[in-house]
matplotlib code that plots the C-alpha trace (Angstrom):
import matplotlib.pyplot as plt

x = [-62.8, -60.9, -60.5, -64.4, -65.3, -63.1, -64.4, -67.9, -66.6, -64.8, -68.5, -70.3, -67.7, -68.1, -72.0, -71.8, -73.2, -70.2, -71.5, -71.9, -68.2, -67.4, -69.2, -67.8, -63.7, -64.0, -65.1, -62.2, -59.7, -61.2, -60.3, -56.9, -55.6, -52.2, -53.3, -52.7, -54.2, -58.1, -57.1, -56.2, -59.7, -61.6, -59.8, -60.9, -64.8, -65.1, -63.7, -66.3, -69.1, -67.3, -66.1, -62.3, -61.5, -61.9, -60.4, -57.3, -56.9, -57.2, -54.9, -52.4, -52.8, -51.6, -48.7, -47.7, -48.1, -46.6, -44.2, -42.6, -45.9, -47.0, -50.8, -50.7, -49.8, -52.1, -54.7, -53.4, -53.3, -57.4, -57.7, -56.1, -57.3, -60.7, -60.0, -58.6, -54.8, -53.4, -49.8, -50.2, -51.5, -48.8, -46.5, -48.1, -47.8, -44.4, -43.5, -45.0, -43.4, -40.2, -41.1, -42.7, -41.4, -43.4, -46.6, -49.0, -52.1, -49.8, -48.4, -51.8, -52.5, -49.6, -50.3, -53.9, -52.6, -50.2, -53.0, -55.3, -52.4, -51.7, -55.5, -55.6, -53.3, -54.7, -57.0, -60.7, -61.7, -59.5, -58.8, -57.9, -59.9, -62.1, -65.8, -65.5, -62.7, -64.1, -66.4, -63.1, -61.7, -60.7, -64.1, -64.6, -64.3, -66.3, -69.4, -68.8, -68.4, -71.6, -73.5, -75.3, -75.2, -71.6, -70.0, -69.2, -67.6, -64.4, -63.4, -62.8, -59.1, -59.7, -62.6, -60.1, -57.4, -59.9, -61.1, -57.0, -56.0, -59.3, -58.1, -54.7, -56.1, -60.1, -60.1, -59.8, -63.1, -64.3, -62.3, -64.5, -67.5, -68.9, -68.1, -71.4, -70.1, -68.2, -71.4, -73.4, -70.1, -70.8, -74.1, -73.7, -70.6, -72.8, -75.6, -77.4, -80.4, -78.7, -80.7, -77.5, -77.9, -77.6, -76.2, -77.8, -75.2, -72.6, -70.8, -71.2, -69.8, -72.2, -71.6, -68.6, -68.1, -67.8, -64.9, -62.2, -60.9, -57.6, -58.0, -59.9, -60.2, -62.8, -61.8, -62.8, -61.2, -59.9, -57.5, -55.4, -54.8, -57.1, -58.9, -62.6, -65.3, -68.3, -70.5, -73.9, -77.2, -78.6, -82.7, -85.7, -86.8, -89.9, -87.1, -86.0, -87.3, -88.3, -84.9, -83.1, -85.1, -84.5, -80.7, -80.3, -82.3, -80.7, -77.2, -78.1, -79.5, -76.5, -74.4, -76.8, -76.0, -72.0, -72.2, -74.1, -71.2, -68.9, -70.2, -70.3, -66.4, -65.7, -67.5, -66.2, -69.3, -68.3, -70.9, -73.5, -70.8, -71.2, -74.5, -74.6, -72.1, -73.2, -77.1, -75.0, -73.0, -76.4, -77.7, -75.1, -72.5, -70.8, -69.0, -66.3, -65.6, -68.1, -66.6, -62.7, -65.0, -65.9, -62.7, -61.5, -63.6, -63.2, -59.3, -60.2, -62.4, -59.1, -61.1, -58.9, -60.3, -63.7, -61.0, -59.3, -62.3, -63.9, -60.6, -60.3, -63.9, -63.4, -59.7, -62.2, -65.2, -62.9, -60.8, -64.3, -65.8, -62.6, -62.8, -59.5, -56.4, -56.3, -59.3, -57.6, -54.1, -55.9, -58.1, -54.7, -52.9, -55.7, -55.3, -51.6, -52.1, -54.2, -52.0, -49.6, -51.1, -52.4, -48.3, -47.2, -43.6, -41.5, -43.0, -46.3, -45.0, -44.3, -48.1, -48.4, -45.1, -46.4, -49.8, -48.2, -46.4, -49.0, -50.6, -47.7, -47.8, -51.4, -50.4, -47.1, -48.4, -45.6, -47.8, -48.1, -44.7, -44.1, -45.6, -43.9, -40.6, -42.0, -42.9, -39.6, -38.2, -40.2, -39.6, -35.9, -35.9, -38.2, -36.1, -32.6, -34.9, -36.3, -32.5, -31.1, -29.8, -26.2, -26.2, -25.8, -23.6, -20.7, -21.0, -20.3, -18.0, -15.8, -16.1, -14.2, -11.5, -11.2, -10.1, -8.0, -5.9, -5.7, -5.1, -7.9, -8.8, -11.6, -13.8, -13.2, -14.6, -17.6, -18.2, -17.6, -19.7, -22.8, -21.8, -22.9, -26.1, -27.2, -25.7, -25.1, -23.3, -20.7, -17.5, -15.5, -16.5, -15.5, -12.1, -12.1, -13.1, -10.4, -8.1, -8.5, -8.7, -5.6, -4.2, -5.9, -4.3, -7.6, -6.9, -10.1, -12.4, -10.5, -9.7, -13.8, -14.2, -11.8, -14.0, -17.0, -15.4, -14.4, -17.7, -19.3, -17.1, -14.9, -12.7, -12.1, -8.2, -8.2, -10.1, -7.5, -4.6, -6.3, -7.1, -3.6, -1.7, -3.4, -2.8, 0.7, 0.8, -0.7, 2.0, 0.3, 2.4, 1.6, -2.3, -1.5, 0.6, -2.5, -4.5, -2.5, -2.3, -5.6, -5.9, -3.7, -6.0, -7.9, -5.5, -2.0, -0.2, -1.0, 2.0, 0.4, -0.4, 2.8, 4.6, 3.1, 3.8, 8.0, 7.2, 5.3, 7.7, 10.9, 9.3, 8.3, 11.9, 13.4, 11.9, 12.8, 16.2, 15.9, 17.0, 14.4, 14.7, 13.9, 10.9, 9.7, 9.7, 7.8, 5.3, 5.1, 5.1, 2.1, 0.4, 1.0, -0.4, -3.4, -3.7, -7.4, -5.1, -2.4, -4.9, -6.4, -3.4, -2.3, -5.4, -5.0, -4.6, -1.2, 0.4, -0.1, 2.1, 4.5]
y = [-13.0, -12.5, -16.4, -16.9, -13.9, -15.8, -18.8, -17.8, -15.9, -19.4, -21.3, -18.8, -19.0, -22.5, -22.4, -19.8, -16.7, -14.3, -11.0, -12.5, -14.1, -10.7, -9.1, -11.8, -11.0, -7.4, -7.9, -10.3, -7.4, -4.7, -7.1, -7.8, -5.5, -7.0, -10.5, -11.2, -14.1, -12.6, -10.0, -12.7, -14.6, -11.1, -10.8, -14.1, -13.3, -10.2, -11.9, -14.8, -11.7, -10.0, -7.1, -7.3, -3.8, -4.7, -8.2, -6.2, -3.8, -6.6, -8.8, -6.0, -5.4, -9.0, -9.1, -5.7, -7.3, -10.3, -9.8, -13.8, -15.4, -17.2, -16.8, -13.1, -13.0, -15.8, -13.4, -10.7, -12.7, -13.5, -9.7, -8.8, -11.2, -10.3, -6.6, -7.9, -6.3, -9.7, -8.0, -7.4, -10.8, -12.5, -10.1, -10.9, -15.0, -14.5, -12.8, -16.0, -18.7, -16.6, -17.8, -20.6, -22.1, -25.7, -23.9, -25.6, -23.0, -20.3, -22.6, -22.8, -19.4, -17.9, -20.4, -18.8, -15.1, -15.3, -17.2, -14.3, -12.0, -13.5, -14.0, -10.3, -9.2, -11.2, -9.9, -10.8, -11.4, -13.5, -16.6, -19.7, -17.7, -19.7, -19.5, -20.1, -18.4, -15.9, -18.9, -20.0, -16.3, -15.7, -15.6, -18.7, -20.8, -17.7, -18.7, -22.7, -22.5, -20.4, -22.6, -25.4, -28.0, -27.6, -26.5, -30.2, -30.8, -28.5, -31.3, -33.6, -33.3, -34.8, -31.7, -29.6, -30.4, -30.3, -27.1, -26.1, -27.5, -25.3, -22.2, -22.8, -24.2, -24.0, -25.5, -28.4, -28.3, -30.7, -33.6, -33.3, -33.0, -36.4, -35.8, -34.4, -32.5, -30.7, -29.7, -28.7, -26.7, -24.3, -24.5, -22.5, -20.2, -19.1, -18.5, -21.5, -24.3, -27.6, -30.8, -33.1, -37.1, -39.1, -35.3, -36.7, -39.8, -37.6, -37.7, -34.5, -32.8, -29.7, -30.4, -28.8, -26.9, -23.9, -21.4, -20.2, -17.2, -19.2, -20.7, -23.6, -25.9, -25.0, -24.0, -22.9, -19.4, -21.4, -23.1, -20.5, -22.4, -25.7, -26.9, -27.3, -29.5, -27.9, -29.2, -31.5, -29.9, -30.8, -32.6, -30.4, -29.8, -32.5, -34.9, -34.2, -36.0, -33.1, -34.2, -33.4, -30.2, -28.9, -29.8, -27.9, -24.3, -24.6, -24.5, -22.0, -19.8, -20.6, -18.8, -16.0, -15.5, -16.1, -13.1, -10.6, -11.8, -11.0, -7.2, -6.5, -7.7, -4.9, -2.4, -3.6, -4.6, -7.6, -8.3, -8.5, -10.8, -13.4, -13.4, -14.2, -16.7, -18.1, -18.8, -19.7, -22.8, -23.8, -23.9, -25.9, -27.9, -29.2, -25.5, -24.7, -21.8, -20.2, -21.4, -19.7, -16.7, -16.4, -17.2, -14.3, -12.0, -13.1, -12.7, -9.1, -8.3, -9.9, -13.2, -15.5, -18.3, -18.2, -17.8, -21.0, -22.8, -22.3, -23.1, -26.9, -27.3, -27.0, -28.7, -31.6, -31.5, -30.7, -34.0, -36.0, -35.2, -35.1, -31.6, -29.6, -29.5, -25.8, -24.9, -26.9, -25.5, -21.8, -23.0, -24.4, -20.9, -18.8, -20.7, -20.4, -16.5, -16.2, -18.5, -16.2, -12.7, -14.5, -15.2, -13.8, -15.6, -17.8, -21.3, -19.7, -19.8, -23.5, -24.4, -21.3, -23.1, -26.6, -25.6, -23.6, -26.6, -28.7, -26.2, -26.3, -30.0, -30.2, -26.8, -25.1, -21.6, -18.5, -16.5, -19.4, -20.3, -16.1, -16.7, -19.4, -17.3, -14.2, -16.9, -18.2, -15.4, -13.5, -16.8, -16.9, -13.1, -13.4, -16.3, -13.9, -11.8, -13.7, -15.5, -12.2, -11.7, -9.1, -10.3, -13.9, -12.8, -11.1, -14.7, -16.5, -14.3, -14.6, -18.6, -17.6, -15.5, -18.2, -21.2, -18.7, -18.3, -22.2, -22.1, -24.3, -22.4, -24.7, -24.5, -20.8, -20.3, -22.3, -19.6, -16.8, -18.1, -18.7, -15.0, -14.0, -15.7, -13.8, -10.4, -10.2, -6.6, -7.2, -6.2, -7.7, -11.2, -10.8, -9.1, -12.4, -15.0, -13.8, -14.1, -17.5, -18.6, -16.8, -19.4, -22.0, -21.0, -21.0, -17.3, -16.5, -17.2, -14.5, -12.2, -12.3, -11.6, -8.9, -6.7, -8.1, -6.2, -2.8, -2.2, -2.5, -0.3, 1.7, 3.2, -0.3, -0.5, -3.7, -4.7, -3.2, -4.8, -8.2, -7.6, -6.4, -9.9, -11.8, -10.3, -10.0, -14.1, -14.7, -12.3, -9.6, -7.2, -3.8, -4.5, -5.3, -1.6, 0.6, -1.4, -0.2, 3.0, 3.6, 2.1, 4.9, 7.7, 6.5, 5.7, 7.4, 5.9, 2.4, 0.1, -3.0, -0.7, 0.9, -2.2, -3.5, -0.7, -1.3, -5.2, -4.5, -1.8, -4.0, -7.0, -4.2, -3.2, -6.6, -7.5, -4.2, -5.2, -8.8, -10.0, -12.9, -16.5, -18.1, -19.6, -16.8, -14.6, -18.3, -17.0, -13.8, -13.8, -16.4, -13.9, -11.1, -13.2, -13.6, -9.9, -8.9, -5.5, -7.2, -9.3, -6.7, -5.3, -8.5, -8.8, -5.7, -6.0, -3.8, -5.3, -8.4, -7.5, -6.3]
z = [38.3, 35.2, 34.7, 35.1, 32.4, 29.8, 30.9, 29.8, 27.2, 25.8, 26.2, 24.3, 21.8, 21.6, 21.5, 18.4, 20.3, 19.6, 20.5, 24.0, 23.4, 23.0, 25.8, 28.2, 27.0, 27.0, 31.1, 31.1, 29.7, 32.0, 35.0, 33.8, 30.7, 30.2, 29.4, 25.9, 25.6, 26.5, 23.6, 20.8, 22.3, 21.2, 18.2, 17.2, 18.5, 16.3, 13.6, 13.8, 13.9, 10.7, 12.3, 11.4, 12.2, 15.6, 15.2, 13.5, 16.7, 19.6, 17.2, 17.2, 21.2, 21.2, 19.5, 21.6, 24.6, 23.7, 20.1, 20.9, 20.5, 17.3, 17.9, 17.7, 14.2, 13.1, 14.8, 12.7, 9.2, 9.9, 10.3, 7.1, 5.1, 6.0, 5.6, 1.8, 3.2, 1.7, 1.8, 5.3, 6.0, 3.9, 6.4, 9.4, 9.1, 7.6, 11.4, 13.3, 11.6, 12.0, 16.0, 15.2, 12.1, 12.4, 13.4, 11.0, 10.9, 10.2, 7.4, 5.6, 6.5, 4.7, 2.0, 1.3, 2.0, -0.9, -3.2, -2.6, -3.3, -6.4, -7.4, -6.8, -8.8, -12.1, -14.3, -13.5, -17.4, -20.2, -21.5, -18.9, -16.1, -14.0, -13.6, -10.0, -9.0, -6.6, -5.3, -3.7, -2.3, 1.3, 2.4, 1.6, 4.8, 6.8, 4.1, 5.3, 8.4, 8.9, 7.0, 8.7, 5.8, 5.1, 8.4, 9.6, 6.3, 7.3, 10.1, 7.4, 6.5, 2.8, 2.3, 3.6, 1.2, -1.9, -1.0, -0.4, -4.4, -5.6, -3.9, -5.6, -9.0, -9.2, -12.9, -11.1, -9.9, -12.6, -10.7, -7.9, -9.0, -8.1, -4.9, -3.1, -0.4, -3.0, -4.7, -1.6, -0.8, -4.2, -3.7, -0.4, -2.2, -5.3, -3.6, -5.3, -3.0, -3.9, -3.6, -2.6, -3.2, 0.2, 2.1, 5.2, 5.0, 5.0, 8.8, 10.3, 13.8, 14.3, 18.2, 18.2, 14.8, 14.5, 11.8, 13.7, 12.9, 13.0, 9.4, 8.0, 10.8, 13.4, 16.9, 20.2, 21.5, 24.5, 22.3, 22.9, 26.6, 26.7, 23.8, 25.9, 23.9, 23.5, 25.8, 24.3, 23.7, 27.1, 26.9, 27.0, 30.4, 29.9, 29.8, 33.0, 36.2, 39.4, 41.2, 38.0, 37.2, 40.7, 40.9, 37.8, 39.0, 42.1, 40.3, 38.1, 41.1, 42.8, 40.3, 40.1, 43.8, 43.1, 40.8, 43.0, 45.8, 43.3, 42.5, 46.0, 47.2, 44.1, 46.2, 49.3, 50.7, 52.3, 54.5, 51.8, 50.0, 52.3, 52.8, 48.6, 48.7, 52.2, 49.9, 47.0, 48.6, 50.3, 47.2, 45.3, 47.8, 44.3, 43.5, 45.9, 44.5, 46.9, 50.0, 48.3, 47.8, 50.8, 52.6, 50.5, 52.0, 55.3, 54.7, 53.5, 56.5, 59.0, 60.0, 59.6, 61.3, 59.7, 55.9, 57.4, 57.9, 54.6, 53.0, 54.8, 54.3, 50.4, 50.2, 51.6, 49.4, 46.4, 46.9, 47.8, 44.0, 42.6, 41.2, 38.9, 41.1, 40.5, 42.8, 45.6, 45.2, 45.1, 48.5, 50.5, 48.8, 50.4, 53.7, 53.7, 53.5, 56.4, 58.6, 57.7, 58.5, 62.3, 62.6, 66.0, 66.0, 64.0, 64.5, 63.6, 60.1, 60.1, 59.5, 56.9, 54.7, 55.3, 53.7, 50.7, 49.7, 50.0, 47.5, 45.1, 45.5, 43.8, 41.7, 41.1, 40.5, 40.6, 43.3, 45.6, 45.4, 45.9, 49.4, 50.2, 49.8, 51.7, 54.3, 55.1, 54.9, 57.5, 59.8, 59.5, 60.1, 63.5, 64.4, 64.6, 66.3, 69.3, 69.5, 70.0, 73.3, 74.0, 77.4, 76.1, 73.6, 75.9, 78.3, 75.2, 74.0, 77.0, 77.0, 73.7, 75.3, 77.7, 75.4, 73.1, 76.2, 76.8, 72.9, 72.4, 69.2, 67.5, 71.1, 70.6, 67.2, 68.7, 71.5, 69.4, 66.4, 68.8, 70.6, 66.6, 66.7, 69.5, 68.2, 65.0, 65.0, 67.7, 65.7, 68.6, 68.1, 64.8, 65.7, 68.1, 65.3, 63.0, 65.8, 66.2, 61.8, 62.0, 64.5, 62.4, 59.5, 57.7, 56.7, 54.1, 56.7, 59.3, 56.5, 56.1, 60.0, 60.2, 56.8, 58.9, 61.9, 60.0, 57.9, 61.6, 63.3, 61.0, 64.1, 65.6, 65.4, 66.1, 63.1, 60.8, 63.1, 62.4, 58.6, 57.8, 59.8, 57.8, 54.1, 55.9, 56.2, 52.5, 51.5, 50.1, 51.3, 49.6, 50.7, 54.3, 54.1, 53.0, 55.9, 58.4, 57.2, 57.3, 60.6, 61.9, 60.5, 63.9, 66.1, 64.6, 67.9, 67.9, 68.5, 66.5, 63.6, 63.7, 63.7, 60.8, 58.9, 59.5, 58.6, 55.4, 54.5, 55.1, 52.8, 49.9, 49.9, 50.7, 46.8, 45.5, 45.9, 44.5, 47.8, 47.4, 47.9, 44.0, 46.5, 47.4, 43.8, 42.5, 44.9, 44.4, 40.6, 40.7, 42.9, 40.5, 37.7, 39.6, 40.4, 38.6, 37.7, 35.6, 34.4, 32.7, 31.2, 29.8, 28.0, 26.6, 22.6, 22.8, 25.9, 23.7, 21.1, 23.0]

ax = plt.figure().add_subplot(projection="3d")
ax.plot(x, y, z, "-o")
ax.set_aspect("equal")
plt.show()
């Protein structure tokens, strides 16, 4: 709803009825207040009506919602200069081009900011003063581009860069004066009626001029996204045939209904919602926007069904007219979200993520693609659920216990790894996994099992038997210790704890008396080095030195 406020608000810009520009934003902003971009859009509609106050506070709103974006401080230079704060302005395009250094209407912007500075600070009387001076002030493109006989003159880049050396040097006016675009141009600046010879040969482009805010060349608000042309002046209604004239009411009724759909979905009153959007799709069959309406209020109300039929009806009219890939992406979006809230089990969410990619396909948009995440992620979560089965999981685990005793280790992991799958918090088959990488020798993956095992039963001796063999093999002797110690706070009388305390404590003092092999204090000086500990201290400015 926000989108189709600044939508209107960017064609009334266009068509030069700014107060309705304005009307149209500020509906925008109360439908979505942290959008900069409908704030600079205002900015630049109040400046167009003269009202620079408020073009000055909307143009500050900007650049507080967004400080990294060059636009806001071109908004905030029009303000000033139009408020005669040419400090301010020369400040505020000084900031942009700090973001946007190549930015070309902040360029000329600063360029006129510090010419009116400078004009300001002369004296107004004296030798070498120009006449005309004040003819070429700030204001001077707002008095152009208002004026019909001179407003397509400021899309001529050779106009624009006479007018530019006059601001800078108007003495030089007497080098243009045979030029008659030149001379309606003061005409309209002082105030004076000129008679221009051959004006009506001059190439004009009233169709879609119209001063900016921006600076000197004429733009639409939209350019802020997508420069839109302004549309042509469409024929008077006696050029019409009675097809043409009916086609044409009936869209505009239709979007009469859309709107009264739209103020009842804000009060909730969804029944009447359909009933406008249900008139306005009969109306006009061109518009899918009704039909996502509408599935929007059925996927409000929890009919699904009827939300997945509207969606596949306009995904197929879109695609037969060839409409904007956005309004199909945003109808295959909405039907993805009702697929997913009718989703009773995982492969109900198959059809749900094979219709939000197909929506990313014609639209990568960061809500879409939000769904699709929360949709696989509630799949994969329902499938551990329905393959969760303990019973399952002891058979398999046994299977395990089987081959480990036929030392058939790799079948084992199988049996115990699928003894997971079906319950994820047995800390046996992990004690049992462990078991079995220790055999393998593949010791990171067992030393993984064996935490896996304590964090889901801290008073599992077993765990802490397993944990402490294998820091035992890779040697890390004074770690496998304190595990075994503090599996004996749970079971103080366990022989394989006990046991591995003597081993631990015979290889500590084996090295403490340099009774290592020169293989064996390699090794353990390499694993010292790697220790995150000594790391630390080694980096440490002192140790250094030392």
């Amino acid at each position: 709803m926000a989108d189709e406020a600044k939508a209107k608000g960017n064609a009334a810009f266009a068509a030069g009825n700014f107060t309705e520009a304005v009307s149209h934003f500020t509906e925008a902003i109360n439908l979505s207040p942290t959008n900069h971009v409908l704030f600079s859009n205002r900015s630049a509609a109040y400046a167009s009506l003269y009202k620079f106050t408020e073009a000055l506070s909307d143009a500050q709103k900007t650049v507080e919602i967004k400080p990294d974006w060059s636009k806001g401080y071109s908004r905030l230079g029009v303000a000033y200069m139009g408020l005669h704060s040419y400090n301010d302005a020369v400040l505020a395009y000084r900031r942009g081009l700090e973001i946007d250094p190549n930015n070309e209407p902040l360029r000329s912007g600063l360029a006129e900011a510090e010419a009116a500075l400078a004009r300001s600070s002369r004296p107004r009387t004296g030798p070498g003063v120009s006449l005309f001076a004040e003819a070429f002030g700030p204001d001077m493109w707002v008095k152009l581009g208002n004026d019909p006989t001179t407003r397509g003159f400021l899309q001529q880049p050779d106009f624009v860069k006479i007018l530019q050396d006059l601001q800078k040097n108007p003495n030089n006016l007497k080098l243009y004066v045979d030029d008659q675009r030149i001379v309606q141009a003061m005409g309209v600046l002082m105030k004076v009626n000129v008679q221009t010879r051959g004006a009506e040969d001059v190439k004009m482009a009233e169709a879609s001029s119209r001063w900016s805010p921006e600076g000197k060349r004429p733009a639409a608000a939209e350019a802020d996204t997508v420069k839109e042309k302004r549309p042509e002046p469409e024929p008077e209604p006696m050029d019409l045939s009675e097809e043409e004239k009916e086609k044409k009411e009936k869209k505009a009724q239709a979007q009469k209904e859309k709107e009264a759909g739209n103020v009842a979905y804000k009060k909730k009153d969804f029944e009447t919602a359909i009933q406008h959007y249900t008139k306005a799709n009969e109306l006009d069959d061109e518009d899918i926007s009704f039909l996502t309406n509408r599935a929007a209020v059925y996927l409000e109300m929890g009919k699904y069904e009827d939300c997945i039929k509207d969606c596949d009806e306009a995904v197929e009219r879109g695609r037969e007219i060839r409409l904007d890939y956005k309004m199909i992406a945003r109808a295959l979006t909405r039907k993805g979200t009702a697929l997913v809230k009718m989703a009773k089990c995982s492969k109900d969410y198959e059809p749900a993520i094979e219709t939000f990619h197909k929506a990313l396909t014609e639209h990568r948009n960061p809500d879409t693609l939000k769904k699709l995440n929360d949709a696989e992620k509630a799949k994969k979560e329902l499938e551990q659920q329905e393959y969760f089965d303990p019973q399952i999981a002891d058979e398999e685990r046994e299977k395990g216990n089987q081959y480990f005793k036929e030392q058939n280790y790799p079948e084992a992991v199988k049996h115990y790894t699928e003894a997971l799958k079906r319950n994820p918090k047995d800390p046996k088959a992990y004690s049992n996994r462990a078991a079995c990488y220790t055999k393998l020798g593949a010791l990171p993956q067992g030393l993984k099992d064996a935490e896996k095992c304590i964090e889901l039963d801290p008073t599992f001796a077993k765990g802490y038997t397993r944990k402490g063999t294998i820091q035992f093999f890779m040697r890390e002797y004074d770690r496998a210790l304190e595990t075994y110690q503090e599996g004996l706070k749970h079971d103080p009388r366990n022989p394989e704890l006990l046991d591995g305390v003597r081993r631990c404590v015979e290889q500590i003092n084996k090295a403490g008396r340099g009774d290592l092999s020169p293989e064996e204090l390699k090794e353990r000086q390499a694993k010292a080095m790697q220790d995150p500990e000594i790391q630390n201290i080694l980096t440490d400015p002192v140790m250094q030195q030392v």
